[in-house]
C-alpha positions as CSV (number, residue, x, y, z in Angstrom):
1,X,8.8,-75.7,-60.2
2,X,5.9,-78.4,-59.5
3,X,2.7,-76.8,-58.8
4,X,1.3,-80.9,-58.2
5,X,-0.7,-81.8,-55.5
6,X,1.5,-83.9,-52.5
7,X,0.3,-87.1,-50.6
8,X,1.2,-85.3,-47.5
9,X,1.3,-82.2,-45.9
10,X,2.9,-79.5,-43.6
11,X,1.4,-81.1,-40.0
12,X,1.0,-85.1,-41.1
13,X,2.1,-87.7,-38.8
14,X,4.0,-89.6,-41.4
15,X,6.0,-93.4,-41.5
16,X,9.5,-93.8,-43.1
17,X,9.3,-96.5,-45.3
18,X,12.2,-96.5,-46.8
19,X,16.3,-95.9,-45.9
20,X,18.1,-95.2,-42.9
21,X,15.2,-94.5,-41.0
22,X,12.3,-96.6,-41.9
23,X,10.0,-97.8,-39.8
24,X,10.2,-94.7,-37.4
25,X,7.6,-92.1,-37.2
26,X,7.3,-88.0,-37.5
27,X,5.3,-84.7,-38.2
28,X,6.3,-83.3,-41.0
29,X,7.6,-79.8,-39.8
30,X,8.4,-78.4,-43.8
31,X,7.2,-79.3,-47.3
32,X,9.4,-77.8,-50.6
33,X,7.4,-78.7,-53.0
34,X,10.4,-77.8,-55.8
35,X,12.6,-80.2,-54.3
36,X,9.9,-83.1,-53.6
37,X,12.0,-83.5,-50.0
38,X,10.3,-82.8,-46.4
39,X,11.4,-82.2,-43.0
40,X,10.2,-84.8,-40.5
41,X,11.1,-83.9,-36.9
42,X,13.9,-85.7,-35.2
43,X,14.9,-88.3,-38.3
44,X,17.4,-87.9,-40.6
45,X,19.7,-86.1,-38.3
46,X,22.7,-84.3,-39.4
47,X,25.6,-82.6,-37.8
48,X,26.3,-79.2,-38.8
49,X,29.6,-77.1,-37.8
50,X,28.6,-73.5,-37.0
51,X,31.0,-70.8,-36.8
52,X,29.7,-67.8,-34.1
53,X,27.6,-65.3,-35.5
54,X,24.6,-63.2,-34.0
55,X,22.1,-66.2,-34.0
56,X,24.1,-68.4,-32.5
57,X,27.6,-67.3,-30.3
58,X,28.7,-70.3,-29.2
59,X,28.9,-72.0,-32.4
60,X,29.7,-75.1,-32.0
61,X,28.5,-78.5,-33.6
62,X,24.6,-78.6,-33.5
63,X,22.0,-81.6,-34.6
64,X,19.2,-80.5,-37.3
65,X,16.9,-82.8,-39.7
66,X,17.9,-83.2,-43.2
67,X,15.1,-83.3,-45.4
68,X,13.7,-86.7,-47.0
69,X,12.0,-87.4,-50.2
70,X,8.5,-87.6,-50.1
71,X,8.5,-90.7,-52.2
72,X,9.9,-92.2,-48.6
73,X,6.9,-91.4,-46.7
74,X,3.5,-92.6,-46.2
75,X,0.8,-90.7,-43.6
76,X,-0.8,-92.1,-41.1
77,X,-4.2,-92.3,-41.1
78,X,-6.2,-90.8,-37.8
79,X,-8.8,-93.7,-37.5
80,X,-6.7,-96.7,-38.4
81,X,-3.3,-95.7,-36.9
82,X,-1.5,-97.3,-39.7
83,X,0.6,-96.0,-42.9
84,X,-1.9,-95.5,-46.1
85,X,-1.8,-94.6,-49.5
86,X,-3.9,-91.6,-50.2
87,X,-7.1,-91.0,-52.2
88,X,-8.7,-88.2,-53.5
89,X,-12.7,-87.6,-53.2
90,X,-14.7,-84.4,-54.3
91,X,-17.1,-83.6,-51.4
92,X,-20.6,-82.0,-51.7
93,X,-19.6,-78.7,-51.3
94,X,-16.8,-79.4,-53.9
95,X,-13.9,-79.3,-51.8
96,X,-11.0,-82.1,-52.5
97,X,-9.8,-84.4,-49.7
98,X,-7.3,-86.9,-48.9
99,X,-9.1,-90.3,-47.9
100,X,-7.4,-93.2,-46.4
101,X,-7.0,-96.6,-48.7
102,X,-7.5,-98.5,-46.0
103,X,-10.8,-97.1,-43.8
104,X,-12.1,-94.4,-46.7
105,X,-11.6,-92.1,-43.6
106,X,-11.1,-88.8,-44.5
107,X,-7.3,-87.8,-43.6
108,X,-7.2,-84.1,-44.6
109,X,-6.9,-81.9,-40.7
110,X,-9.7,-79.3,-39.7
């Protein structure tokens, strides 16, 4: 299991950059960090055939997002509104943040 620190997190608005979906945009809903894959919310739709059980029913056919490697996604930076690579700067109070590429804005939330 990787215990390395990600480009994005659980809450990023993230761009596709690569595959069926690039070019379209997301929050990132789920991050598994032993996979390297994360769920973006509505892309990379898949059907899935459920049979009736107590959750659900009906069963039926129902729509869900597949996950997506990270490697396929870039965040988005707040100030600049447009995709980024992602820094790393050691603050005064010695907390590490995500920066922008492009601005040097920091990108981390709250």
């Amino acid at each position: 299991m990787s215990t390395s620190k990600m480009h994005i997190k659980k809450g990023d608005n993230v761009m596709v950059v690569s595959g069926k979906e690039k070019g379209k945009k997301g929050k990132v809903l789920l991050i598994s960090r032993s996979t390297s894959r994360a769920i973006v919310e509505a892309l990379n739709m898949m059907t899935h055939h459920e049979r009736p059980s107590r959750r659900s029913p009906q069963g039926g056919i129902v729509q869900r997002e597949a996950p997506i490697h990270v490697s396929n996604l870039m965040p988005i930076c707040g100030k600049c509104g447009k995709p980024t690579r992602v820094g790393r700067r050691i603050l005064e109070d010695g907390a590490t943040v995500r920066v922008c590429k492009r601005c040097s804005e920091i990108i981390d939330l709250g």
